[in-house]
mmJSON file of the N, C-alpha and C atoms, coordinates in Angstrom:
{"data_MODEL":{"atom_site":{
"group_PDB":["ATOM","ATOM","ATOM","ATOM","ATOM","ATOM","ATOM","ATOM","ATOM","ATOM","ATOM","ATOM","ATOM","ATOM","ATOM","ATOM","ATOM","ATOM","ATOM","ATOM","ATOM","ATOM","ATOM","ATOM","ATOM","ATOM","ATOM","ATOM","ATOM","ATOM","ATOM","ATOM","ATOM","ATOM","ATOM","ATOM","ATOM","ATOM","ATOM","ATOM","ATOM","ATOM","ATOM","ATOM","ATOM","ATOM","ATOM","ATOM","ATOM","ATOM","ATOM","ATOM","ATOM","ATOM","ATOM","ATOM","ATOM","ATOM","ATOM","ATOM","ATOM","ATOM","ATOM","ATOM","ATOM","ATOM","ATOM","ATOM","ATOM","ATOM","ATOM","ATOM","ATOM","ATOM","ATOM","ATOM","ATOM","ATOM","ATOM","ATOM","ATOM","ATOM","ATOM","ATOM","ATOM","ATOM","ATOM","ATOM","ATOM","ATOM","ATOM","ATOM","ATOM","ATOM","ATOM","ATOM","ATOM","ATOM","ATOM","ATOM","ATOM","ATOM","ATOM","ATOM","ATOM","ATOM","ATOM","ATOM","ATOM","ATOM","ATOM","ATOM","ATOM","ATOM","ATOM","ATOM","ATOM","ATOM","ATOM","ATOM","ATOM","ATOM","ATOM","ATOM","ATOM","ATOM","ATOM","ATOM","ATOM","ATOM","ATOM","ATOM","ATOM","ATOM","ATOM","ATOM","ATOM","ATOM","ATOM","ATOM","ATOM","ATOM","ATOM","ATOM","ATOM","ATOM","ATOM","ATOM","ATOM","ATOM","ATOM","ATOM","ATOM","ATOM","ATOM","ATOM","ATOM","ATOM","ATOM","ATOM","ATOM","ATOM","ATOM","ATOM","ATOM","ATOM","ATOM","ATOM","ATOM","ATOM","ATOM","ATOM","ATOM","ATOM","ATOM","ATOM","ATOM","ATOM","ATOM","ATOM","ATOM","ATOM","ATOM","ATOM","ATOM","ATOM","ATOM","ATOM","ATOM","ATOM","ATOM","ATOM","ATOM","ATOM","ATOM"],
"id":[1,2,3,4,5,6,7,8,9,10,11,12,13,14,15,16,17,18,19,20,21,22,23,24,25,26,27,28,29,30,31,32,33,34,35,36,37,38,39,40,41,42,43,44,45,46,47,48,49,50,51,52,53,54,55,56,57,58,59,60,61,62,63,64,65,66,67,68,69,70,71,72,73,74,75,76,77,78,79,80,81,82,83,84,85,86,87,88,89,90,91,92,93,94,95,96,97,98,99,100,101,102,103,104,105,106,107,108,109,110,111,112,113,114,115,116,117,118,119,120,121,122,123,124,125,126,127,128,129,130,131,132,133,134,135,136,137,138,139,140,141,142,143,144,145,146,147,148,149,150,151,152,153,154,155,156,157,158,159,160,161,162,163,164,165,166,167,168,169,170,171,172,173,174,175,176,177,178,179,180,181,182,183,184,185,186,187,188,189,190,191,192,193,194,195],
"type_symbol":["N","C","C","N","C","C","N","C","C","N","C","C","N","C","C","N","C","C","N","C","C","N","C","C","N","C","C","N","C","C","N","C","C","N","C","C","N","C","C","N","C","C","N","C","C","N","C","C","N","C","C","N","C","C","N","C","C","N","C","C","N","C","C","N","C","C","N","C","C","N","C","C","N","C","C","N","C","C","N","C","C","N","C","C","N","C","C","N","C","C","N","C","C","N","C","C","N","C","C","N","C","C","N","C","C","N","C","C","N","C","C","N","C","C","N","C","C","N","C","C","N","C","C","N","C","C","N","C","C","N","C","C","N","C","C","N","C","C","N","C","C","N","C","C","N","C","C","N","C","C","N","C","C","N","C","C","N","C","C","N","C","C","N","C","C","N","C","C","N","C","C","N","C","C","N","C","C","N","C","C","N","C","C","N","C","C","N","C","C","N","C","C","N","C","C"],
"label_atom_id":["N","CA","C","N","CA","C","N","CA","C","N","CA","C","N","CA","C","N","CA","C","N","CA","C","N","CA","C","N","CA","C","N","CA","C","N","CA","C","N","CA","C","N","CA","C","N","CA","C","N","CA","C","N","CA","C","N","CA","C","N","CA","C","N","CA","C","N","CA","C","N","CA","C","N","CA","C","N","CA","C","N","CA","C","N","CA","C","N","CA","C","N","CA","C","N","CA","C","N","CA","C","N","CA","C","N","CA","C","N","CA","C","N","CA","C","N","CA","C","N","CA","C","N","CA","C","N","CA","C","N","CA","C","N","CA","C","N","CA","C","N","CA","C","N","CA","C","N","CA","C","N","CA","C","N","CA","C","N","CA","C","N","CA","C","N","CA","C","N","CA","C","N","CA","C","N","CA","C","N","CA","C","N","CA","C","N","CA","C","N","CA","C","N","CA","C","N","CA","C","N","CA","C","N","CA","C","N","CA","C","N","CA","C","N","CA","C","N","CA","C","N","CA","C","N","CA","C"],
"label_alt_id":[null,null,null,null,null,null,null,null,null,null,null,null,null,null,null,null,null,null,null,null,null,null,null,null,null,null,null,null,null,null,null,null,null,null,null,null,null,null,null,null,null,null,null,null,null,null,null,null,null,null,null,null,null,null,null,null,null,null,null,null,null,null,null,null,null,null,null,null,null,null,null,null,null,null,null,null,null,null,null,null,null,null,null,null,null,null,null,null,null,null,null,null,null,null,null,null,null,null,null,null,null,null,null,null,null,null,null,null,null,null,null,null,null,null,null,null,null,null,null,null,null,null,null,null,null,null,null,null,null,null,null,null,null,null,null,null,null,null,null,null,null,null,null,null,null,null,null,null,null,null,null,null,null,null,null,null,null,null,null,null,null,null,null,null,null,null,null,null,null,null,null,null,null,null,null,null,null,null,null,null,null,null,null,null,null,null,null,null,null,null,null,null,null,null,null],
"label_comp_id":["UNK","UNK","UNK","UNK","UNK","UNK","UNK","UNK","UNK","UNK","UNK","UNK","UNK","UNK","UNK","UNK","UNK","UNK","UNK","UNK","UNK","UNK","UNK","UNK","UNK","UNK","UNK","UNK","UNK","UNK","UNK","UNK","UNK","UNK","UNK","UNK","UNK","UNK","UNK","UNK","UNK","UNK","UNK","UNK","UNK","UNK","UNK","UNK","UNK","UNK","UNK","UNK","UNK","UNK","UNK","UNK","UNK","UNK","UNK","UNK","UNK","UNK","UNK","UNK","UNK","UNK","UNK","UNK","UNK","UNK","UNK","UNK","UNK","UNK","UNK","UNK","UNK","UNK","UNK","UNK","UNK","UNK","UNK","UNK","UNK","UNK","UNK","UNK","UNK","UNK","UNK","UNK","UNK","UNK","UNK","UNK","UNK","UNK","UNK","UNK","UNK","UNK","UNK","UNK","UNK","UNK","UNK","UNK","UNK","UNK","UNK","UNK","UNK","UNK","UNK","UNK","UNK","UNK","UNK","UNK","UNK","UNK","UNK","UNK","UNK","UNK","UNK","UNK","UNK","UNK","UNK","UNK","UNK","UNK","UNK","UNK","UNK","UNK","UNK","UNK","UNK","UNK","UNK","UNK","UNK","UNK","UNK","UNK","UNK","UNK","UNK","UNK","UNK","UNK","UNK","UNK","UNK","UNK","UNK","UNK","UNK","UNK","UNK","UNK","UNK","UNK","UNK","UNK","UNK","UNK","UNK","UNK","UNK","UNK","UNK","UNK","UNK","UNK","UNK","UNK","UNK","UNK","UNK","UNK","UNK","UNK","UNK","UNK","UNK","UNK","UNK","UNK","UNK","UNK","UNK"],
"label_asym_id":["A","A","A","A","A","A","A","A","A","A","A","A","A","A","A","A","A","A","A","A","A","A","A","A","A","A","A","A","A","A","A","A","A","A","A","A","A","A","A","A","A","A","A","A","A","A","A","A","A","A","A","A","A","A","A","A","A","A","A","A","A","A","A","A","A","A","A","A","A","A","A","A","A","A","A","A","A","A","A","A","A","A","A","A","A","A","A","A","A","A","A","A","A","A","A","A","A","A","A","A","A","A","A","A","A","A","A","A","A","A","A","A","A","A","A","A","A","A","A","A","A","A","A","A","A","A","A","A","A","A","A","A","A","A","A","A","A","A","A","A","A","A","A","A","A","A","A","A","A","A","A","A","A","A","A","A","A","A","A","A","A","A","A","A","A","A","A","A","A","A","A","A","A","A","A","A","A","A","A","A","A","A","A","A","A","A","A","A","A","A","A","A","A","A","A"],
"label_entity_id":["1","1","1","1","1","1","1","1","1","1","1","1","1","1","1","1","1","1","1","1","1","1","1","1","1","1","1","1","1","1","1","1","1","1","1","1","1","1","1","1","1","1","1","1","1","1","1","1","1","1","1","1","1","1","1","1","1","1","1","1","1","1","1","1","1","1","1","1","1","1","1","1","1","1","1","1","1","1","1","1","1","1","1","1","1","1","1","1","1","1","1","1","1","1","1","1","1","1","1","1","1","1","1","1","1","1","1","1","1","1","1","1","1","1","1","1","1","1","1","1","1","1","1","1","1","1","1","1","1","1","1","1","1","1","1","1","1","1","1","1","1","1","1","1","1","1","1","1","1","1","1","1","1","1","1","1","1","1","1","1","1","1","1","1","1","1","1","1","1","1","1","1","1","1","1","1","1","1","1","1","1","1","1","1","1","1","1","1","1","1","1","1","1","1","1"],
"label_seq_id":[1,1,1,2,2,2,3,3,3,4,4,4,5,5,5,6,6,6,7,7,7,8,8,8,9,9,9,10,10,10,11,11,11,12,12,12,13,13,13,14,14,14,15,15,15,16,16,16,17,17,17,18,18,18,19,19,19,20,20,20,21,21,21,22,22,22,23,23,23,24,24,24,25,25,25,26,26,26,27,27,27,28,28,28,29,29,29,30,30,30,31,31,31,32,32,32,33,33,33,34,34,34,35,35,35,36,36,36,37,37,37,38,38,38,39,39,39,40,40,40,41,41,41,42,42,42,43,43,43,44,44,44,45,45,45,46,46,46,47,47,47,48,48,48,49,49,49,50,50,50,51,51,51,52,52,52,53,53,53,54,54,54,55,55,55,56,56,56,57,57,57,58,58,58,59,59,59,60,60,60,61,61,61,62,62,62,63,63,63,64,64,64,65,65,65],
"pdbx_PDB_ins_code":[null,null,null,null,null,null,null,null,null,null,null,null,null,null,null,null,null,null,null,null,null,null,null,null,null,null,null,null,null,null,null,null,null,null,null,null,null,null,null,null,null,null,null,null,null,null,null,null,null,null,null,null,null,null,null,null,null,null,null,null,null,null,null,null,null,null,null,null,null,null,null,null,null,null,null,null,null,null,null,null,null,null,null,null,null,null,null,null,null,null,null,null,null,null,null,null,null,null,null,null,null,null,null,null,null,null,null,null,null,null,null,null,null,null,null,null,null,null,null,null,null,null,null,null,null,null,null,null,null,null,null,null,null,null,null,null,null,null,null,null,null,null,null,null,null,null,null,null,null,null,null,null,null,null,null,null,null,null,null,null,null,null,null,null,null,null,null,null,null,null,null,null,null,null,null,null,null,null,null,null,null,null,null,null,null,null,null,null,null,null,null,null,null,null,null],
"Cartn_x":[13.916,14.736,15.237,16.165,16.92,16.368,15.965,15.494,16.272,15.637,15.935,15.012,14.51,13.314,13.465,13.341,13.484,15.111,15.978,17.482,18.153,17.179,17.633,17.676,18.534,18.552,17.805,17.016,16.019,15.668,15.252,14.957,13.375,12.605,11.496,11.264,10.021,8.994,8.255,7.972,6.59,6.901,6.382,6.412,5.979,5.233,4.531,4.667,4.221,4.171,3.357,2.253,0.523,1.152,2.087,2.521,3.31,4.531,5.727,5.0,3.718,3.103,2.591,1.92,1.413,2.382,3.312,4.491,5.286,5.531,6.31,5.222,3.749,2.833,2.24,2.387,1.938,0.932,0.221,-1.362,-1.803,-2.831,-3.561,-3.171,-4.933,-4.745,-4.106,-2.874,-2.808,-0.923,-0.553,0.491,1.089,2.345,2.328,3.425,3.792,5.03,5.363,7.204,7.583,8.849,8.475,9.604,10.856,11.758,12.965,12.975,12.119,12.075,11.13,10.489,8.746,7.887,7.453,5.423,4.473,4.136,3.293,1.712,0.832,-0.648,-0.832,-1.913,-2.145,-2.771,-3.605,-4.7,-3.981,-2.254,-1.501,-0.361,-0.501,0.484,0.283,-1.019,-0.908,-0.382,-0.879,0.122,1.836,2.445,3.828,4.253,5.199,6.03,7.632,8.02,9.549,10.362,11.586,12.774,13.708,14.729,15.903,16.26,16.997,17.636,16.704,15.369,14.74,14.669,14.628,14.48,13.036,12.712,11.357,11.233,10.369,10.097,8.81,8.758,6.95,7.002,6.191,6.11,4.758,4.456,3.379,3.061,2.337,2.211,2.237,2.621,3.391,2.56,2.02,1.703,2.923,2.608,3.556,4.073,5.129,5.525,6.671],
"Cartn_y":[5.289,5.494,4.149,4.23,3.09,2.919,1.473,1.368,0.06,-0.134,-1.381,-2.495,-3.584,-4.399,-5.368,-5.969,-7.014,-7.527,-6.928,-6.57,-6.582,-6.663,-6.579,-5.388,-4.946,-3.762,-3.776,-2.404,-2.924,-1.043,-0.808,-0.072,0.121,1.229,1.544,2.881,3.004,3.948,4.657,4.082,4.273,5.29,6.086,7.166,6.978,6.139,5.407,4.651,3.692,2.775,1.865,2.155,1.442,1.186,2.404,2.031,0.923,0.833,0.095,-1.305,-1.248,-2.818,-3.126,-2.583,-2.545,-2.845,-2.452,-2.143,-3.811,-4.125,-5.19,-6.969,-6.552,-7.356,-8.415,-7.328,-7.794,-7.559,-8.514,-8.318,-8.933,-8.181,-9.018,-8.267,-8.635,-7.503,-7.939,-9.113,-9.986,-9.485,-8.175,-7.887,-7.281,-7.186,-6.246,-5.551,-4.023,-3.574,-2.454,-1.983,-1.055,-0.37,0.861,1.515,2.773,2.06,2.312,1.943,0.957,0.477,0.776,1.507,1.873,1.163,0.843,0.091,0.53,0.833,1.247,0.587,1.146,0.414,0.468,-0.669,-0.592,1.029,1.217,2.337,3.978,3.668,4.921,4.57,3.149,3.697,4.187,4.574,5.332,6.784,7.199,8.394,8.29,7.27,7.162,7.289,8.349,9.077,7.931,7.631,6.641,8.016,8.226,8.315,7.433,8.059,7.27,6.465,5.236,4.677,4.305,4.381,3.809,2.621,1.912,0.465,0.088,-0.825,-1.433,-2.897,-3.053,-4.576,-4.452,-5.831,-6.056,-7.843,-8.126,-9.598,-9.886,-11.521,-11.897,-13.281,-13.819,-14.959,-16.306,-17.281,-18.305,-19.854,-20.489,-21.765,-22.543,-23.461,-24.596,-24.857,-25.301,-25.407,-26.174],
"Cartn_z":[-0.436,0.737,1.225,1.912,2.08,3.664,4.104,5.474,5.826,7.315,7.884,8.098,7.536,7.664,8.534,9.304,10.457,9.969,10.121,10.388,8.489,7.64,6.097,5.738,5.295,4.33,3.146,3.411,1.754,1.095,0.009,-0.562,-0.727,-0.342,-0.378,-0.738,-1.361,-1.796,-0.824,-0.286,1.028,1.562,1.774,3.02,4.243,4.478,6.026,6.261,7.4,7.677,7.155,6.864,6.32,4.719,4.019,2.938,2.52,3.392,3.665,3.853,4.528,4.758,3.829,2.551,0.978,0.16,0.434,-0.972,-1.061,0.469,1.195,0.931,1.017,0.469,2.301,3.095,4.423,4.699,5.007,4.899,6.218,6.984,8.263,9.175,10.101,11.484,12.34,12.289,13.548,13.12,12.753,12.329,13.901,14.171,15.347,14.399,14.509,14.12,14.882,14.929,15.514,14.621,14.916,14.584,15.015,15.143,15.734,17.023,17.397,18.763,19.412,18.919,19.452,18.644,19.47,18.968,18.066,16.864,16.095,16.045,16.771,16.676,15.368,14.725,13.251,12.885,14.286,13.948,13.257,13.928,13.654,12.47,11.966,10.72,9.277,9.181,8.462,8.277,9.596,10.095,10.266,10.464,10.953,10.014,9.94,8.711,8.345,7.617,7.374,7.06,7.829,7.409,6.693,6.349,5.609,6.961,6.765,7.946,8.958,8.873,10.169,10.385,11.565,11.883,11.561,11.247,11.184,11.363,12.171,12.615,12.563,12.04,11.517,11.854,12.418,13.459,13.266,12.636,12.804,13.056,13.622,14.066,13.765,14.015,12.817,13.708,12.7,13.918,13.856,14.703,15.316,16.407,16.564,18.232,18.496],
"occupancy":[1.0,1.0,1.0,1.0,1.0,1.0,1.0,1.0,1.0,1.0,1.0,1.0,1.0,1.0,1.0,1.0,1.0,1.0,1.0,1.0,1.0,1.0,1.0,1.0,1.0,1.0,1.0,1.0,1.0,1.0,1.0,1.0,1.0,1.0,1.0,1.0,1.0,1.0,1.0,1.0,1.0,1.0,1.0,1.0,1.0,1.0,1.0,1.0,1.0,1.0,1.0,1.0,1.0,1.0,1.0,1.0,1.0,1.0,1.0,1.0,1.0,1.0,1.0,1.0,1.0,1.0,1.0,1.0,1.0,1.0,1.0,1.0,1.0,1.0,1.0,1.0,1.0,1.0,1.0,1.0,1.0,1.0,1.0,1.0,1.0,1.0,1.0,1.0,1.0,1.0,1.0,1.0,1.0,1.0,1.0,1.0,1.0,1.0,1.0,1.0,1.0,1.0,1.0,1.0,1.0,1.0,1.0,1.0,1.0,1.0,1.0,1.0,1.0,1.0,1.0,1.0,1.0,1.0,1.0,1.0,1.0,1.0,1.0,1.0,1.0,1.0,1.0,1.0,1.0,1.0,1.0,1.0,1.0,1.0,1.0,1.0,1.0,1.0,1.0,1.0,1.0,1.0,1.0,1.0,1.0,1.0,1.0,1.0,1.0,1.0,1.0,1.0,1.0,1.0,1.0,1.0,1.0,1.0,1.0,1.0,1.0,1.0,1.0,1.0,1.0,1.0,1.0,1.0,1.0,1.0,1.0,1.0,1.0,1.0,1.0,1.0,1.0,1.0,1.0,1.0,1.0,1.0,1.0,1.0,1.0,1.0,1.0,1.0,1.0,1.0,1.0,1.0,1.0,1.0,1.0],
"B_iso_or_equiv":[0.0,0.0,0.0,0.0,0.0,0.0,0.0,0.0,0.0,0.0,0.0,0.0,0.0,0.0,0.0,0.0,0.0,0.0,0.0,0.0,0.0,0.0,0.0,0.0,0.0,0.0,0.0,0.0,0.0,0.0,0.0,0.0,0.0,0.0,0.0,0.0,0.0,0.0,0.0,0.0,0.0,0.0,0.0,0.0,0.0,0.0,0.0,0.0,0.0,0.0,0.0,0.0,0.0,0.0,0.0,0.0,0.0,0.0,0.0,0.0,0.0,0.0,0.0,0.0,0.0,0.0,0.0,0.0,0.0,0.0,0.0,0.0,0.0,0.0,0.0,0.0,0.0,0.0,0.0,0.0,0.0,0.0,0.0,0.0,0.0,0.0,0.0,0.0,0.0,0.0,0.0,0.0,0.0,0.0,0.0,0.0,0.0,0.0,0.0,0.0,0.0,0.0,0.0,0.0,0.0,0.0,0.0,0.0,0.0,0.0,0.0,0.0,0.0,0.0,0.0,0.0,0.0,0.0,0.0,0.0,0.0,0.0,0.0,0.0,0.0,0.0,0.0,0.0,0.0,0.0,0.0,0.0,0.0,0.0,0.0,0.0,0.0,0.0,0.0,0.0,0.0,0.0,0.0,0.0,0.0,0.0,0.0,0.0,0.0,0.0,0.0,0.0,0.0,0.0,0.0,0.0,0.0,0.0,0.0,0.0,0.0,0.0,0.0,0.0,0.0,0.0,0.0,0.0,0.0,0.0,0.0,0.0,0.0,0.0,0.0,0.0,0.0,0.0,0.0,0.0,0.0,0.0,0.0,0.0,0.0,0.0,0.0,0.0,0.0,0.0,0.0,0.0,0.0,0.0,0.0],
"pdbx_formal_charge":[null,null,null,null,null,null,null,null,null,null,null,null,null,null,null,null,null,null,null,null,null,null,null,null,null,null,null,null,null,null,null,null,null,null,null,null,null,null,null,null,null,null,null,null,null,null,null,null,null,null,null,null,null,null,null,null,null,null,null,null,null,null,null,null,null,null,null,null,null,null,null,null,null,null,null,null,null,null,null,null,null,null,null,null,null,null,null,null,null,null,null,null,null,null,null,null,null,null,null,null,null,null,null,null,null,null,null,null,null,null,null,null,null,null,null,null,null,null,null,null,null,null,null,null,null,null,null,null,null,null,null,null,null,null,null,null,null,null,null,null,null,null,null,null,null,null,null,null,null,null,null,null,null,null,null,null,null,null,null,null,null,null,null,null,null,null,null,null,null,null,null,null,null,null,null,null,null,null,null,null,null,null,null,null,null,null,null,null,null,null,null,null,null,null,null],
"auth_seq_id":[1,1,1,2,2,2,3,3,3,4,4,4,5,5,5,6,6,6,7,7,7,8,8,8,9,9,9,10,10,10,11,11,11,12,12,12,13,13,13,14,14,14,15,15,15,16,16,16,17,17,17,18,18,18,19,19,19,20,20,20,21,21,21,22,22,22,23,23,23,24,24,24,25,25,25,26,26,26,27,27,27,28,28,28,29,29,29,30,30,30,31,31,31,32,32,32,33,33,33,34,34,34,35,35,35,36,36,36,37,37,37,38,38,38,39,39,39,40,40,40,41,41,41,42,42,42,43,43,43,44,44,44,45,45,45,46,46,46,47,47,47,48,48,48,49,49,49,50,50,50,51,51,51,52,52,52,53,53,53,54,54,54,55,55,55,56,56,56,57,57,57,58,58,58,59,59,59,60,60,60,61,61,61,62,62,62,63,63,63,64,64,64,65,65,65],
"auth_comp_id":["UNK","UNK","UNK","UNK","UNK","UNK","UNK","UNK","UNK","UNK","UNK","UNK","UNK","UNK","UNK","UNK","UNK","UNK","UNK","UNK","UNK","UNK","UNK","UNK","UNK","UNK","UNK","UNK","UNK","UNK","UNK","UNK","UNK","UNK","UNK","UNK","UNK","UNK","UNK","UNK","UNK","UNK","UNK","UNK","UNK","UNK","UNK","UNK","UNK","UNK","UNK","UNK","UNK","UNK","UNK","UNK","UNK","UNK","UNK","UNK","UNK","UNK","UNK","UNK","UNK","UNK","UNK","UNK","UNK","UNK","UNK","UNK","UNK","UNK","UNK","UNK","UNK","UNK","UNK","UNK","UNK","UNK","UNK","UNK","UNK","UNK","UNK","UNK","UNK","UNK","UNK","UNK","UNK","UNK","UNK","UNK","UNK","UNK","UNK","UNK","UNK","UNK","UNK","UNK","UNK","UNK","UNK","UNK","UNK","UNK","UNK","UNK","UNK","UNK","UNK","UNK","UNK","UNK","UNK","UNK","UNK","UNK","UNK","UNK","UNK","UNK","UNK","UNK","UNK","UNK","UNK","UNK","UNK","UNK","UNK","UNK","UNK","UNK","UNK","UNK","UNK","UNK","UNK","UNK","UNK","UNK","UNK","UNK","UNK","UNK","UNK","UNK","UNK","UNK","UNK","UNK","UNK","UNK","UNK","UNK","UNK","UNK","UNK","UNK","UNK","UNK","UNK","UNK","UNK","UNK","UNK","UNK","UNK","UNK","UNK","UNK","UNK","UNK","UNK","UNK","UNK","UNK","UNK","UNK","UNK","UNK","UNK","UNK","UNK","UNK","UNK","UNK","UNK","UNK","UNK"],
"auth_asym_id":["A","A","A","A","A","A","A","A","A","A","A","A","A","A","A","A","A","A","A","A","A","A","A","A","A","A","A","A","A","A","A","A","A","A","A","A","A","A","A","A","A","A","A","A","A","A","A","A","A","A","A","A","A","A","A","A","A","A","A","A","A","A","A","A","A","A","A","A","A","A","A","A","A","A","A","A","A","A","A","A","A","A","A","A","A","A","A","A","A","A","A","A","A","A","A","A","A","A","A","A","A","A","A","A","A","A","A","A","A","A","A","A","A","A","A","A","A","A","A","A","A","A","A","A","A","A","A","A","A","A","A","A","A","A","A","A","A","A","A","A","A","A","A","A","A","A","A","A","A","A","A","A","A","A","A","A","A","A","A","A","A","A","A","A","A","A","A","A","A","A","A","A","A","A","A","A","A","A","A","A","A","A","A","A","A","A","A","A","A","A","A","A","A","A","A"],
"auth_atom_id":["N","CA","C","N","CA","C","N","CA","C","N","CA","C","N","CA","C","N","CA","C","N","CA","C","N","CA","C","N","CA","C","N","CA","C","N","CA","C","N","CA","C","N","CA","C","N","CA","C","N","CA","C","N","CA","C","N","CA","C","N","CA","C","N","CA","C","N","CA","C","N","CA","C","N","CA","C","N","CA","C","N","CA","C","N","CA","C","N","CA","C","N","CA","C","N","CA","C","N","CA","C","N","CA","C","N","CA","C","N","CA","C","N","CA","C","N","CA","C","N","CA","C","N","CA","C","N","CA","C","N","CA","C","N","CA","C","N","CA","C","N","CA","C","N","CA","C","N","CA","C","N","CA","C","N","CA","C","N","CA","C","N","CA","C","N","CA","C","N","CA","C","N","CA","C","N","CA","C","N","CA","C","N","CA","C","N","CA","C","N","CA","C","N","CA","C","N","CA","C","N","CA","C","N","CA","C","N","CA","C","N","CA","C","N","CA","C","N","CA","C","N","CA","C","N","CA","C"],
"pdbx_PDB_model_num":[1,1,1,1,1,1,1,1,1,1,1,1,1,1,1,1,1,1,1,1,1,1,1,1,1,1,1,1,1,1,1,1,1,1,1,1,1,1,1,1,1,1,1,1,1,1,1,1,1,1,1,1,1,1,1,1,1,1,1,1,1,1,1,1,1,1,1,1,1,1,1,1,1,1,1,1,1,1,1,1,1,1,1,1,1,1,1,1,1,1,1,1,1,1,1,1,1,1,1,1,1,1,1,1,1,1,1,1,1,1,1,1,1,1,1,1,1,1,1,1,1,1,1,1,1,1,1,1,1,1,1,1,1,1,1,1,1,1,1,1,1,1,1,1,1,1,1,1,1,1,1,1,1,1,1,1,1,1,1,1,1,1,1,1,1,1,1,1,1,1,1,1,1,1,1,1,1,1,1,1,1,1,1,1,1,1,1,1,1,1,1,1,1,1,1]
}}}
């Protein structure tokens, strides 16, 4: 299915969210993500179903300053 990844167009397999973070190679609890503009807790993306066309933002913490 064709999605939206922090504003890239990309092609995925995944049916979830927990998948989409496997497939993509994002690893760590210090992930925050949302989709279509809502907040996804880690505890529920395995449950969060992907449509075609959904937005997805996945944000994680970067040192420096």
């Amino acid at each position: 299915m064709k999605l939206i990844v922090n504003g890239e167009s990309r092609e995925a397999q995944a049916e979830t969210l927990a998948a989409l973070l496997a497939e993509l190679d994002y690893d760590g609890n210090w992930l925050a993500t949302a989709v279509n503009g809502e907040v996804v807790p880690r505890a529920a993306r395995p449950a969060c179903r992907l449509s075609d066309g959904d937005r997805i933002e996945i944000l994680s913490p970067m040192k420096g300053g």
